[in-house]
PyMOL commands that place a pseudoatom at each C-alpha (Angstrom):
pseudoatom trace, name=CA, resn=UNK, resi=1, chain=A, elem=C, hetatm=0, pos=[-49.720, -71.793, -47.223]
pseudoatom trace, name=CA, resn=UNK, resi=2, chain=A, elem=C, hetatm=0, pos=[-49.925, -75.427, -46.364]
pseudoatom trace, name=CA, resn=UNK, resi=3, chain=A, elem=C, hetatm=0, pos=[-49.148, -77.741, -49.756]
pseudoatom trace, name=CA, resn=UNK, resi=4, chain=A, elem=C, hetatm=0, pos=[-51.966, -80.721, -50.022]
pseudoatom trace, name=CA, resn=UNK, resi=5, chain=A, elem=C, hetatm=0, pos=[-49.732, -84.245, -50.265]
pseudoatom trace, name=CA, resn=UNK, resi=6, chain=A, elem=C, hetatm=0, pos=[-52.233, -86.417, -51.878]
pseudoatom trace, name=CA, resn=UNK, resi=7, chain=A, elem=C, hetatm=0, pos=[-49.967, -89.577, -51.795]
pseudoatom trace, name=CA, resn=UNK, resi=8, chain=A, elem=C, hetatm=0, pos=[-47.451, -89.340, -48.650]
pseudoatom trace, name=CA, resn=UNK, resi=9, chain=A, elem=C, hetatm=0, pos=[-45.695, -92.777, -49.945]
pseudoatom trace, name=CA, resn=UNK, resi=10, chain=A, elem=C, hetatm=0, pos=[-45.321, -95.868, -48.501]
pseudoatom trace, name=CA, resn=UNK, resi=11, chain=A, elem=C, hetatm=0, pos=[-44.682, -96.095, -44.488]
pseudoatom trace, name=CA, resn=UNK, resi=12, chain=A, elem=C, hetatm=0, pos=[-41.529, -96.612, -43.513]
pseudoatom trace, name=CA, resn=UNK, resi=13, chain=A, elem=C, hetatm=0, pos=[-40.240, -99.590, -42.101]
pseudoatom trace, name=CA, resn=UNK, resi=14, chain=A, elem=C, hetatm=0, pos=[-39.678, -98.294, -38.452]
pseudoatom trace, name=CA, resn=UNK, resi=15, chain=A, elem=C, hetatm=0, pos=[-43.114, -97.164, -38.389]
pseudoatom trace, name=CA, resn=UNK, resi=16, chain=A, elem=C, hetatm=0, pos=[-44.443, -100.178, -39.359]
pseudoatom trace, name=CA, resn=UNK, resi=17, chain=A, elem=C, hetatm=0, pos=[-42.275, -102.543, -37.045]
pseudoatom trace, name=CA, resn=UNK, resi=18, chain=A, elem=C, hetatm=0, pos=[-43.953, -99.719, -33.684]
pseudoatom trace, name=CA, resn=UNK, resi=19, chain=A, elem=C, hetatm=0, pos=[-47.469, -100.341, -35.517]
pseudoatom trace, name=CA, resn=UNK, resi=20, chain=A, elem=C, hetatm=0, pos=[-46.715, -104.224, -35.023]
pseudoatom trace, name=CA, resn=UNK, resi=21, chain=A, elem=C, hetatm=0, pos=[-45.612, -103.609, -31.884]
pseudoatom trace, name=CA, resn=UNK, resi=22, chain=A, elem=C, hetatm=0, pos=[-48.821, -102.573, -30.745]
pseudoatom trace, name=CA, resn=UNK, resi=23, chain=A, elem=C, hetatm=0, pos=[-51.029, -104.768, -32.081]
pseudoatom trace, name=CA, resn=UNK, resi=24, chain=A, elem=C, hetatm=0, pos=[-51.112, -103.869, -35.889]
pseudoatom trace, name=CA, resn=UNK, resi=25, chain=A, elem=C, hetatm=0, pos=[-50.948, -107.486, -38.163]
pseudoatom trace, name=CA, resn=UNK, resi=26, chain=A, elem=C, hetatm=0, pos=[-51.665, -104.616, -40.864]
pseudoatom trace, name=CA, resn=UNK, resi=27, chain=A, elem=C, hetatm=0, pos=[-48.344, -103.535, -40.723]
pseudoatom trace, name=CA, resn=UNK, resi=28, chain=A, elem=C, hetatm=0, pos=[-47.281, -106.970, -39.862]
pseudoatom trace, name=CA, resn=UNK, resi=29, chain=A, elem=C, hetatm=0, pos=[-49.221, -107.667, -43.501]
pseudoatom trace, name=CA, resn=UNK, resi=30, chain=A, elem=C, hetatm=0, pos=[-47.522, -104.630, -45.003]
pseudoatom trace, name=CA, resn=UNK, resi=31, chain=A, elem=C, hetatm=0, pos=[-43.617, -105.663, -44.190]
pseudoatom trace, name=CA, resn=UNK, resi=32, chain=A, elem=C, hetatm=0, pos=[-44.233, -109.019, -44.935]
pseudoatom trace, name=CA, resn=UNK, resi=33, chain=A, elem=C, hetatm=0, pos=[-45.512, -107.622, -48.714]
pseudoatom trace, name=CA, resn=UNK, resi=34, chain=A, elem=C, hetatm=0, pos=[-42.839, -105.628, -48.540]
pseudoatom trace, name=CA, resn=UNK, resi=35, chain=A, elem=C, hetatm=0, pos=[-40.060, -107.992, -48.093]
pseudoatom trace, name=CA, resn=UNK, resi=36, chain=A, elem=C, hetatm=0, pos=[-40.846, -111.339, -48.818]
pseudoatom trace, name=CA, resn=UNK, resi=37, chain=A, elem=C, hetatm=0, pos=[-39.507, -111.563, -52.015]
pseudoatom trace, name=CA, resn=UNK, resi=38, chain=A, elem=C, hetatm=0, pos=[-36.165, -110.497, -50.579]
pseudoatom trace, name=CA, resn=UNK, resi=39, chain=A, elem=C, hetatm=0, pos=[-35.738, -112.729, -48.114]
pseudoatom trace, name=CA, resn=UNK, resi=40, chain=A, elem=C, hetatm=0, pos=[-36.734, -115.762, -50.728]
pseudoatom trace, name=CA, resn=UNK, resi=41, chain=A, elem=C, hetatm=0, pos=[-34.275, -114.431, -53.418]
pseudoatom trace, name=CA, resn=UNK, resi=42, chain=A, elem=C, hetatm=0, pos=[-31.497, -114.253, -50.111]
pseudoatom trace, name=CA, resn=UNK, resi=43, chain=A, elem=C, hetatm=0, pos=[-32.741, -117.685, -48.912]
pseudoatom trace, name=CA, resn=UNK, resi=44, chain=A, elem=C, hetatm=0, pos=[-32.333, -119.388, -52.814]
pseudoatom trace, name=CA, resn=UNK, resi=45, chain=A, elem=C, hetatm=0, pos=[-29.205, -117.749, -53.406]
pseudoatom trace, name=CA, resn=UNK, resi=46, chain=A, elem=C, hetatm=0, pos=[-27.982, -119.437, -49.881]
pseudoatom trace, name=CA, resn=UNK, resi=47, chain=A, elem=C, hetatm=0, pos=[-29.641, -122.692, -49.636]
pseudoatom trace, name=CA, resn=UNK, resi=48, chain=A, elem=C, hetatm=0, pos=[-29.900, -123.429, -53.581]
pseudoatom trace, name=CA, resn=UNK, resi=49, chain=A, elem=C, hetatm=0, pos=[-33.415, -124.957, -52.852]
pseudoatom trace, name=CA, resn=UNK, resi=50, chain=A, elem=C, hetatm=0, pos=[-37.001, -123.566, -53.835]
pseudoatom trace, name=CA, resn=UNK, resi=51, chain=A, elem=C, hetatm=0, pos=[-38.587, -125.527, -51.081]
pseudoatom trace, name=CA, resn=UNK, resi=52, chain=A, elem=C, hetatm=0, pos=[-35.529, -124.432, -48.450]
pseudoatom trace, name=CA, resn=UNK, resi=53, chain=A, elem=C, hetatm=0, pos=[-35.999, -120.981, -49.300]
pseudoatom trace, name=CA, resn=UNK, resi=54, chain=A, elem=C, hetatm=0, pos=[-39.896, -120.898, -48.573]
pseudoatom trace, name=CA, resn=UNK, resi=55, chain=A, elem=C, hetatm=0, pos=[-39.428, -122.372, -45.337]
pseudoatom trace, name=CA, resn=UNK, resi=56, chain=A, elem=C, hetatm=0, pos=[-36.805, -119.716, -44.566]
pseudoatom trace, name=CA, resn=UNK, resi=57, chain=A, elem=C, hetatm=0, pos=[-38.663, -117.165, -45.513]
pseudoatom trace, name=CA, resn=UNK, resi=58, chain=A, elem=C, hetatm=0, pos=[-41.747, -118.784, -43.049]
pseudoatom trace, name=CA, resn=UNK, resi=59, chain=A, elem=C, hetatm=0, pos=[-39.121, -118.818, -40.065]
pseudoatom trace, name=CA, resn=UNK, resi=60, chain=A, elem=C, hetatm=0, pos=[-37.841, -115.636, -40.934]
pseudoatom trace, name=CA, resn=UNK, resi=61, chain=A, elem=C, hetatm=0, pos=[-41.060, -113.521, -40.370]
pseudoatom trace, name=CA, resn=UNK, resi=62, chain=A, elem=C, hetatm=0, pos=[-42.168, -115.815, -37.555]
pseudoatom trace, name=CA, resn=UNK, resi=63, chain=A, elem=C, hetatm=0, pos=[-39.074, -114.248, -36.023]
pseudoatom trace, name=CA, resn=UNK, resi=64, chain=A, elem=C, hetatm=0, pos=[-40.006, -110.937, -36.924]
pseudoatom trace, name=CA, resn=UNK, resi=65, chain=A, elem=C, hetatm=0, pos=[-43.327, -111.291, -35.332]
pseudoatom trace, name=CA, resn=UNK, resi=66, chain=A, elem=C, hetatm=0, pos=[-41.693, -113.288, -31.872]
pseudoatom trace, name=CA, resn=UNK, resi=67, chain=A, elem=C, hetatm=0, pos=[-39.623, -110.310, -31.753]
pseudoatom trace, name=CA, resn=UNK, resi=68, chain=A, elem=C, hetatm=0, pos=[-42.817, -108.203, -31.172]
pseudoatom trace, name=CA, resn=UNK, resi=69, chain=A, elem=C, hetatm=0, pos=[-43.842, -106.333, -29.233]
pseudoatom trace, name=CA, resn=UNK, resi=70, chain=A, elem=C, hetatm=0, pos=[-39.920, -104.972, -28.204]
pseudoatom trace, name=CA, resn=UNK, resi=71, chain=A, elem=C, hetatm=0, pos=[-38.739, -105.277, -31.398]
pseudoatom trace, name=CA, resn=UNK, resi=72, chain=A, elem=C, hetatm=0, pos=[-37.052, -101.668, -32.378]
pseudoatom trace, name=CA, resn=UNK, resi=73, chain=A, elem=C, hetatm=0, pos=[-35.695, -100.848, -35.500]
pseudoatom trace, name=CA, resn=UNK, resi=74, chain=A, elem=C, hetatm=0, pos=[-32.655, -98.719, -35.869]
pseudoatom trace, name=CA, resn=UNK, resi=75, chain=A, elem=C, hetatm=0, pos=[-31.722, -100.047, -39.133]
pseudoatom trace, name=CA, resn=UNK, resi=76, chain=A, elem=C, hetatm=0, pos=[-33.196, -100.655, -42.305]
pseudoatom trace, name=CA, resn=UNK, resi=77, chain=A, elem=C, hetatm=0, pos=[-35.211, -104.139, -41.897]
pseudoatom trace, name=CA, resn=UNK, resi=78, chain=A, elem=C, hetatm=0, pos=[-33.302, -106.023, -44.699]
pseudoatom trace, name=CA, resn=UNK, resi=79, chain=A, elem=C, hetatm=0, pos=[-30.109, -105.025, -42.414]
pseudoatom trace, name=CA, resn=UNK, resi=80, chain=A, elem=C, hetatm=0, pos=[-32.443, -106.811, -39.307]
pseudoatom trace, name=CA, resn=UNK, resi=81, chain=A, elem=C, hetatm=0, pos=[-33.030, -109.393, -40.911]
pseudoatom trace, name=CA, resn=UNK, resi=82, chain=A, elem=C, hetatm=0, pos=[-29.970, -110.580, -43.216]
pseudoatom trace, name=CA, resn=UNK, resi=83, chain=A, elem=C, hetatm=0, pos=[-28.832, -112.810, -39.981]
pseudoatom trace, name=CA, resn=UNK, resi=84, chain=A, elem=C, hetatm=0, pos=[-32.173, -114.055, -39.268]
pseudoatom trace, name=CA, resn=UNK, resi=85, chain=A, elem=C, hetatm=0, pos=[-32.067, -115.532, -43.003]
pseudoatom trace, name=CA, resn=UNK, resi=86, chain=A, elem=C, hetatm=0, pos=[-28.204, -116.573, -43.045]
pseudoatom trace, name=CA, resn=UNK, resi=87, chain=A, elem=C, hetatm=0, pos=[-28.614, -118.444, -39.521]
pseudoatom trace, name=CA, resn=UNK, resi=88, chain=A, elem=C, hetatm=0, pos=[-31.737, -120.125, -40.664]
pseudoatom trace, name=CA, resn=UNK, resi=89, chain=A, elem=C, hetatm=0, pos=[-30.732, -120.990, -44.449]
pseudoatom trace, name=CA, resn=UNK, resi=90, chain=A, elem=C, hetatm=0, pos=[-27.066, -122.464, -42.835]
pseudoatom trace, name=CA, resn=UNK, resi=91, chain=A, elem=C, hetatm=0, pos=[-29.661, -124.318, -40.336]
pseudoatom trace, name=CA, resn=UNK, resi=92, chain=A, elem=C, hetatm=0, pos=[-31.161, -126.079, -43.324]
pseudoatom trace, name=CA, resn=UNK, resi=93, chain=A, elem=C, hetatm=0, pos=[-27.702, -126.699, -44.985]
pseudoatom trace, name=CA, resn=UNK, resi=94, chain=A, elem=C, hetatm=0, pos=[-26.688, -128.773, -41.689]
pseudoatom trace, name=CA, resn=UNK, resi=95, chain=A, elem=C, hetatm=0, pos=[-29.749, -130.623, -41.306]
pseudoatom trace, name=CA, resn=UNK, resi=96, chain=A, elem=C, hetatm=0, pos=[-29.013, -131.743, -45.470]
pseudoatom trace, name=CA, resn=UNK, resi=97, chain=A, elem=C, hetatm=0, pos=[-25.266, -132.935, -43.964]
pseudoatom trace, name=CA, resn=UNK, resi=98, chain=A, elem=C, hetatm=0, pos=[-23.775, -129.051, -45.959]
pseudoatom trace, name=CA, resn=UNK, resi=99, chain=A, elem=C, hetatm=0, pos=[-21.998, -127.269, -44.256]
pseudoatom trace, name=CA, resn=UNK, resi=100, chain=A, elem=C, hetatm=0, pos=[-20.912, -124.570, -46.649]
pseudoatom trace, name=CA, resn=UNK, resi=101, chain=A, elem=C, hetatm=0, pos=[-22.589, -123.324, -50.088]
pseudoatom trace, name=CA, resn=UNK, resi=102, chain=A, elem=C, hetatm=0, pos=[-21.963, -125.725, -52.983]
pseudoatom trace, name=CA, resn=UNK, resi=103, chain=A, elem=C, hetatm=0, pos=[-21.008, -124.807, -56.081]
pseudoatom trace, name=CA, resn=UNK, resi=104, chain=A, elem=C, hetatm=0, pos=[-24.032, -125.434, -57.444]
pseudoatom trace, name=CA, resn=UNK, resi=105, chain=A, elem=C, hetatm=0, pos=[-25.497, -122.595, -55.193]
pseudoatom trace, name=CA, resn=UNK, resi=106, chain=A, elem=C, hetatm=0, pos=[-22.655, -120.553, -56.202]
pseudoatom trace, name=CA, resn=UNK, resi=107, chain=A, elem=C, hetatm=0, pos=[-23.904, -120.934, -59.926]
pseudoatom trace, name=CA, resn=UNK, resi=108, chain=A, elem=C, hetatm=0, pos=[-27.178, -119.999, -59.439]
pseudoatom trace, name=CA, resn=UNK, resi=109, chain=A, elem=C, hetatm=0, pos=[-26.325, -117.284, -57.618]
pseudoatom trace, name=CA, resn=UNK, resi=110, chain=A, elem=C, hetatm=0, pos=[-24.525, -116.029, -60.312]
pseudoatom trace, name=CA, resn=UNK, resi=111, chain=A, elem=C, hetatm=0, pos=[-27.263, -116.637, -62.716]
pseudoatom trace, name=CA, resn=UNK, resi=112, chain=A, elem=C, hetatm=0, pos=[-29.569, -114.383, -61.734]
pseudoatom trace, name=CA, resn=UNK, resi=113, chain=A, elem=C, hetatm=0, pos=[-31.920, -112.936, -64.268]
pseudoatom trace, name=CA, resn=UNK, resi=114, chain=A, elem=C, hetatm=0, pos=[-30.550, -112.581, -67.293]
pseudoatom trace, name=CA, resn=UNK, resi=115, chain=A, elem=C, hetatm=0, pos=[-30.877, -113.358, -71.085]
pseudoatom trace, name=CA, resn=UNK, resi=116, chain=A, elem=C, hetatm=0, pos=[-29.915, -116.553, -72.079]
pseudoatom trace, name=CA, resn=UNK, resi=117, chain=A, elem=C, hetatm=0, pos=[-27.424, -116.158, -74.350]
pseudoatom trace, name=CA, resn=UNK, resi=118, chain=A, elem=C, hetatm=0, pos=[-25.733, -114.630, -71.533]
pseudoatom trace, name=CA, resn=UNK, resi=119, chain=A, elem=C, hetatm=0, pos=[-25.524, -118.470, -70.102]
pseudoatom trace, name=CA, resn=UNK, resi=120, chain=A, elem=C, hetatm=0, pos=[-21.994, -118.800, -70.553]
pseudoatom trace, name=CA, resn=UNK, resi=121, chain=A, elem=C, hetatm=0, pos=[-20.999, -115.525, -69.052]
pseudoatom trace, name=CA, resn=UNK, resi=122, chain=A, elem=C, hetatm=0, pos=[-22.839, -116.749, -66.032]
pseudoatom trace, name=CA, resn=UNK, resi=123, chain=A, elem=C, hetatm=0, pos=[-21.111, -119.709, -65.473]
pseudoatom trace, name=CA, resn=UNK, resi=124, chain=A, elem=C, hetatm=0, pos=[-17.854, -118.130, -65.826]
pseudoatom trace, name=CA, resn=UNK, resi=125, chain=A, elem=C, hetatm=0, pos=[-18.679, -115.481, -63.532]
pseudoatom trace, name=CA, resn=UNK, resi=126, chain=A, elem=C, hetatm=0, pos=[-19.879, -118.687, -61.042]
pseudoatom trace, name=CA, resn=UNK, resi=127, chain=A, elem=C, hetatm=0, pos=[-16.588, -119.893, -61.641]
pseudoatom trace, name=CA, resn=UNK, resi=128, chain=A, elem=C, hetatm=0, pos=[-15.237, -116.903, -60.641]
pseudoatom trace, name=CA, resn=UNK, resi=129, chain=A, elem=C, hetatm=0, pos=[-17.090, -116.242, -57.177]
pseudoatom trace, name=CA, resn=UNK, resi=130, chain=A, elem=C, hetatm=0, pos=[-16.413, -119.797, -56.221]
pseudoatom trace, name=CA, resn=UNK, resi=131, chain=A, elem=C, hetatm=0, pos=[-12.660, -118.850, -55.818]
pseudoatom trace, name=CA, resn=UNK, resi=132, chain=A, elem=C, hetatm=0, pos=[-13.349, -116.238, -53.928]
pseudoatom trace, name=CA, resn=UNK, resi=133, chain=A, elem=C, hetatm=0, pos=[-13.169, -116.536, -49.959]
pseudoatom trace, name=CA, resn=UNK, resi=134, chain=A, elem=C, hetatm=0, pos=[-16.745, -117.216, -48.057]
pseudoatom trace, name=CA, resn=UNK, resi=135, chain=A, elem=C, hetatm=0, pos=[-16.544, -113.926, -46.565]
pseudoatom trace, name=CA, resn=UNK, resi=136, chain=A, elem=C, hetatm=0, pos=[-15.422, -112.206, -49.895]
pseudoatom trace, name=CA, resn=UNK, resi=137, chain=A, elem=C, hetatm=0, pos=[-17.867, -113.859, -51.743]
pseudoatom trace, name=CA, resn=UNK, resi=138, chain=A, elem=C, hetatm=0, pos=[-20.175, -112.954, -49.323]
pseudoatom trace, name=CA, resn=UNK, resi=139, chain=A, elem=C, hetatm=0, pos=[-20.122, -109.075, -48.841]
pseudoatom trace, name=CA, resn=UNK, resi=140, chain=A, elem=C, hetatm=0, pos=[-19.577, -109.025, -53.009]
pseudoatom trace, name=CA, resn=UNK, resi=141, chain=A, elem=C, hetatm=0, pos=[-23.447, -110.612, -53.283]
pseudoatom trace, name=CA, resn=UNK, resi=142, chain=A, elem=C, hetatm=0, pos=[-24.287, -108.643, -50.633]
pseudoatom trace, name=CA, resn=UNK, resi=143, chain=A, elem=C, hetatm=0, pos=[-23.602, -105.275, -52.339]
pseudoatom trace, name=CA, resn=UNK, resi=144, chain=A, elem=C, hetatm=0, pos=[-24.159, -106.285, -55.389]
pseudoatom trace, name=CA, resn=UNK, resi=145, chain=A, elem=C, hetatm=0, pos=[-26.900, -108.720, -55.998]
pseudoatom trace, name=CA, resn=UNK, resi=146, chain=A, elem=C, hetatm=0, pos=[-28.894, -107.823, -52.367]
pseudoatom trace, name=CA, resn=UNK, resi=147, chain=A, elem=C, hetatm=0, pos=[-27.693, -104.432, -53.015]
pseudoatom trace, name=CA, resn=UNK, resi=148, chain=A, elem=C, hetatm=0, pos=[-27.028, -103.428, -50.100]
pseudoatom trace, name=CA, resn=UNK, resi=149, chain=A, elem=C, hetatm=0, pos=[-24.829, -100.743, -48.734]
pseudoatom trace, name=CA, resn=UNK, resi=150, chain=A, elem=C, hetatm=0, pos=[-21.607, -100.797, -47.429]
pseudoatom trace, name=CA, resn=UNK, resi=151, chain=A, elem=C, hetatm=0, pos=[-23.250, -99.467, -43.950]
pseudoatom trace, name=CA, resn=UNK, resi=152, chain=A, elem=C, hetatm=0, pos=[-25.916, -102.076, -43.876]
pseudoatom trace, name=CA, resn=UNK, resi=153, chain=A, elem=C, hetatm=0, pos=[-23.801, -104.935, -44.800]
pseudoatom trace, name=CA, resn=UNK, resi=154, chain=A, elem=C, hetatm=0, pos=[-21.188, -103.979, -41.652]
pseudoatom trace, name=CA, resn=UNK, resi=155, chain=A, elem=C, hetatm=0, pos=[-24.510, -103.673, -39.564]
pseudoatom trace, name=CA, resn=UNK, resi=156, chain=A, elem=C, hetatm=0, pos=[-25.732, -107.128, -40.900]
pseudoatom trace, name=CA, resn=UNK, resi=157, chain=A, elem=C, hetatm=0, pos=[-22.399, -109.157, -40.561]
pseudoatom trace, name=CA, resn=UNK, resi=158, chain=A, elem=C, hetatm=0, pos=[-22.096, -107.028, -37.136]
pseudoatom trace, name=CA, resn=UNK, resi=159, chain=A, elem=C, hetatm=0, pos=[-18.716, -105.964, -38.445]
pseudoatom trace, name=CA, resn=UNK, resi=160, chain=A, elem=C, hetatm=0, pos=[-17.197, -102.541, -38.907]
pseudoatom trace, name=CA, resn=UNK, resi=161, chain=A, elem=C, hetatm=0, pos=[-17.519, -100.981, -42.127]
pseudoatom trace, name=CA, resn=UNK, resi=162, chain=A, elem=C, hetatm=0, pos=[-13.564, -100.653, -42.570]
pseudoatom trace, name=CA, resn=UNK, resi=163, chain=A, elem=C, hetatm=0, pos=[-13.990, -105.235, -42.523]
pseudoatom trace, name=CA, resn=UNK, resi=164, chain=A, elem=C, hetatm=0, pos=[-16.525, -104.673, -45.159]
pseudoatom trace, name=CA, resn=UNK, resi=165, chain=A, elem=C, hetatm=0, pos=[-14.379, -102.292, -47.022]
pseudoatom trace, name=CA, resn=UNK, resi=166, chain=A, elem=C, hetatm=0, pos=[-11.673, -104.443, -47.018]
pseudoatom trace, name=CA, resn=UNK, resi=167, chain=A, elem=C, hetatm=0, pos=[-13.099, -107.140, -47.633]
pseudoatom trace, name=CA, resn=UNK, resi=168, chain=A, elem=C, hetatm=0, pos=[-14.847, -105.763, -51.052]
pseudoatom trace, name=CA, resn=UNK, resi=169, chain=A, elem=C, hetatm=0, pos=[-11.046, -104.524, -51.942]
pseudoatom trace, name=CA, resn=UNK, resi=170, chain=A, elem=C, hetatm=0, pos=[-9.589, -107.962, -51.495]
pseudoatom trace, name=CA, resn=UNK, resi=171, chain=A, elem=C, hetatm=0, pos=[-12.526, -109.634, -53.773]
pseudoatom trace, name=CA, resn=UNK, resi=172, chain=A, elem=C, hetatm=0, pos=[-11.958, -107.062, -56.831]
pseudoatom trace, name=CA, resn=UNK, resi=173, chain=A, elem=C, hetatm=0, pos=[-8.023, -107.358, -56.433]
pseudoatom trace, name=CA, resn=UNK, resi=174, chain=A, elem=C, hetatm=0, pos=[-8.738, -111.147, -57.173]
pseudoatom trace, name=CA, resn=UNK, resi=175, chain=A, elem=C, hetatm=0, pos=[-11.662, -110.713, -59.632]
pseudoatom trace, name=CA, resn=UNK, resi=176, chain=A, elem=C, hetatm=0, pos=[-9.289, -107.737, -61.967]
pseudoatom trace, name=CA, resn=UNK, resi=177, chain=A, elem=C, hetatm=0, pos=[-6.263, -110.662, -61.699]
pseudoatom trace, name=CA, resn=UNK, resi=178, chain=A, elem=C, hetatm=0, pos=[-8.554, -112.885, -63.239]
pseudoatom trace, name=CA, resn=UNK, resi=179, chain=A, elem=C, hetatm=0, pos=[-8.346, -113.335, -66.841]
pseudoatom trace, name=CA, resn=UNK, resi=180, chain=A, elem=C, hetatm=0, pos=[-11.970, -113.511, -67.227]
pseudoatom trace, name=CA, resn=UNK, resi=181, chain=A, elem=C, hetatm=0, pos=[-13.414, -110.617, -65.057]
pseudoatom trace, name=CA, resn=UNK, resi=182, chain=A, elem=C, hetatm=0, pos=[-10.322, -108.460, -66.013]
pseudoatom trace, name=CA, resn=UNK, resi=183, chain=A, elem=C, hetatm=0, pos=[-12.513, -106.848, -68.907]
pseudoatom trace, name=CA, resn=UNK, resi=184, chain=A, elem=C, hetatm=0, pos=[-14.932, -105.595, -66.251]
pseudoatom trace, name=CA, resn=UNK, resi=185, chain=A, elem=C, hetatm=0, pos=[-11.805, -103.628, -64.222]
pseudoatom trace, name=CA, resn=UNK, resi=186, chain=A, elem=C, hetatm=0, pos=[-10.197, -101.976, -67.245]
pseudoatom trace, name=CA, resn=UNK, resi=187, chain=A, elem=C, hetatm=0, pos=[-11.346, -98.135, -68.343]
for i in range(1, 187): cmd.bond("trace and resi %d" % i, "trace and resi %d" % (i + 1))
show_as sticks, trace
zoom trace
């Protein structure tokens, strides 16, 4: 007996990226939907700028659609496209004389949604991340504000998954020695 599916779900990503490879804006339309906020929540967190982050997120799917109509996808499309958005967001931070992410940025990053009496807790943990190496800091937002997995962050950074691994290790090793992320560490 064959069981009726009324609602099959959404299309997957790889089908959508062949359906814009032939011709589809649709699908185009769909990923763009899909993933837009994303890639403006990525771009903010990395250029600290509203404005900077819009225009990332124009150049981002402009790349998306150059890439047509070759473009295969073997990995999930946020995985694609975290390099796009880095490349393009530390493009902007040159052209404003930056070369790395501020403080500042660091701060917001950490203040993600949240309640407000919850202000101080994000400034600390800013404090906190900002001590941390780039490429700590980095694969620690990755997993856990992007929330991404350890697979797709190797396959973003185009690093194995043992860097990534390590990498995560070496951040909590500083964050438990840390008087005020030690809290978060204990049983």
């Amino acid at each position: 007996m064959v069981k009726f599916n009324p609602d099959p779900g959404p299309t997957p990503d790889a089908d959508l990226v062949d359906a814009m490879n032939r011709g589809d804006l649709g699908a185009f339309d769909e990923l763009y939907d899909r993933h837009r906020d994303w890639v403006v929540r990525l771009a903010y967190r990395l250029t600290g700028s509203e404005h900077d982050a819009l225009d990332v997120l124009q150049d981002t799917f402009a790349y998306l659609l150059r890439r047509a109509p070759t473009l295969q996808l073997h990995v999930k499309l946020t995985t694609f496209l975290y390099p796009a958005v880095k490349n393009l967001a530390m493009t902007v931070l040159r052209k404003r004389g930056q070369t790395v992410l501020s403080d500042a940025i660091i701060e917001q990053a950490a203040a993600a949604p949240a309640v407000a009496s919850a202000a101080s807790s994000r400034a600390e943990l800013a404090a906190v991340l900002s001590t941390l190496s780039d490429e700590h800091r980095e694969v620690v937002l990755m997993r856990f504000v992007d929330e991404m997995s350890i697979e797709n962050i190797a396959d973003a950074l185009a690093v194995p998954i043992g860097t990534v691994k390590s990498r995560l290790h070496h951040a909590f090793a500083k964050l438990r020695t840390d008087p005020r992320t030690r809290r978060y560490f204990e049983p």
